[in-house]
C-alpha positions as CSV (number, residue, x, y, z in Angstrom):
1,X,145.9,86.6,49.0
2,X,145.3,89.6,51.6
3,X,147.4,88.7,54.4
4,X,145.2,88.3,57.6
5,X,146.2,88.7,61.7
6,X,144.9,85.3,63.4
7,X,144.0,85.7,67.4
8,X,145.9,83.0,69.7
9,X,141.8,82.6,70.4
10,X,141.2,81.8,67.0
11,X,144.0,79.4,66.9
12,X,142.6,77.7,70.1
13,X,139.2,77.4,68.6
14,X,139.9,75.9,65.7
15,X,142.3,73.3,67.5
16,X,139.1,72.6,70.1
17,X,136.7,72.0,67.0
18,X,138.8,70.1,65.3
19,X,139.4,67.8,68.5
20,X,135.8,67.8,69.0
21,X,134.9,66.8,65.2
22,X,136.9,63.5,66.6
23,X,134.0,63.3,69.7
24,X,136.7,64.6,72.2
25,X,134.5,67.4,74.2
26,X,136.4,69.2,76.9
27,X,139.2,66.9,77.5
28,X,136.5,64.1,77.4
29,X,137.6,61.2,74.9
30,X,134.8,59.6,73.7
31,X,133.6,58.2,70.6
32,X,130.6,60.4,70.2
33,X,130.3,63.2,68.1
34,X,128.3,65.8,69.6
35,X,124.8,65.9,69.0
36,X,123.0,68.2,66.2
37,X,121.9,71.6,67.9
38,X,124.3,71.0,71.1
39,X,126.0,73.5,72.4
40,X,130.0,73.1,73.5
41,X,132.6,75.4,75.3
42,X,136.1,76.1,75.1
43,X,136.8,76.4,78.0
44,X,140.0,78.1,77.5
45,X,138.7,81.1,75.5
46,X,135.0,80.9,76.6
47,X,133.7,80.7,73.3
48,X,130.7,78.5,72.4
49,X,129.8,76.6,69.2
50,X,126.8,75.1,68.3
51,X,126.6,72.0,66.1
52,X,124.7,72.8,62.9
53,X,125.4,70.3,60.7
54,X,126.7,66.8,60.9
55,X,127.7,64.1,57.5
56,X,129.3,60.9,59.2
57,X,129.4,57.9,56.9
58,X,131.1,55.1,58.9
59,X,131.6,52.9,56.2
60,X,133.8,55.5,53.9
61,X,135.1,57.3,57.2
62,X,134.2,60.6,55.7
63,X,133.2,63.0,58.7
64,X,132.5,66.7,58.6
65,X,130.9,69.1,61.3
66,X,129.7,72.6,61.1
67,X,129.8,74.7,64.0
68,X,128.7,78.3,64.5
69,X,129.9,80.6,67.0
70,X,127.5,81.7,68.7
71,X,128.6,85.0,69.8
72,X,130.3,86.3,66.8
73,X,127.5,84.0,64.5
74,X,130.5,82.6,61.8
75,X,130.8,79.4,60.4
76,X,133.6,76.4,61.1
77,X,133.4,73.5,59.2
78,X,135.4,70.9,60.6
79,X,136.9,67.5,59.0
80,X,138.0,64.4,60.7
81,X,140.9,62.9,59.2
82,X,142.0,59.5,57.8
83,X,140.2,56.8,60.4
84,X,142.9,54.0,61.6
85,X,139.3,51.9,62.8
86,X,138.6,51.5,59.2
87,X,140.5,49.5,56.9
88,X,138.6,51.2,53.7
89,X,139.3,54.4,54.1
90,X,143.3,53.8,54.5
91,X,142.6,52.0,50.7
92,X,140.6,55.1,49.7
93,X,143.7,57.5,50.3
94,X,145.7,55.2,48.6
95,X,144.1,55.1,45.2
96,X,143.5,59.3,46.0
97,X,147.2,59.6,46.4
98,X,147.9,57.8,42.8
């Protein structure tokens, strides 16, 4: 595996679009994801992602978002993780972790 520099940017980013895949926008909890095509800000490193792609199945709590930076054009896909709001996917983890 090359070994690869990563920006205190790129850190930053990647924490803001994995807060947003939860629906929290700029500091802004909410429960909405963002919307398909929307465009958001970090506004700590002034880079904006647009929302490309969204799978949210509310019944398994899977969730993933792709987002595209729209100044260097590269791809994040983010993941929301284990969902304490549904009983089911606690139960899916389990059998997964047999």
């Amino acid at each position: 595996m090359k070994n690869q520099n990563i920006s205190l940017n790129e850190v930053k980013n990647s924490a803001f679009l994995a807060n947003a895949s939860y629906g929290n926008v700029g500091g802004d909890k909410k429960d909405d994801l963002p919307n398909l095509g929307e465009t958001i800000t970090n506004d700590t490193t002034n880079s904006s992602f647009q929302v490309v792609e969204q799978t949210n199945e509310d019944g398994g709590g899977f969730s993933g978002t792709v987002f595209k930076n729209t100044e260097t054009n590269k791809y994040v896909i983010a993941f929301r993780g284990t969902s304490i709001s549904i009983p089911r996917d606690f139960i899916d983890n389990a059998i997964m972790g047999k």
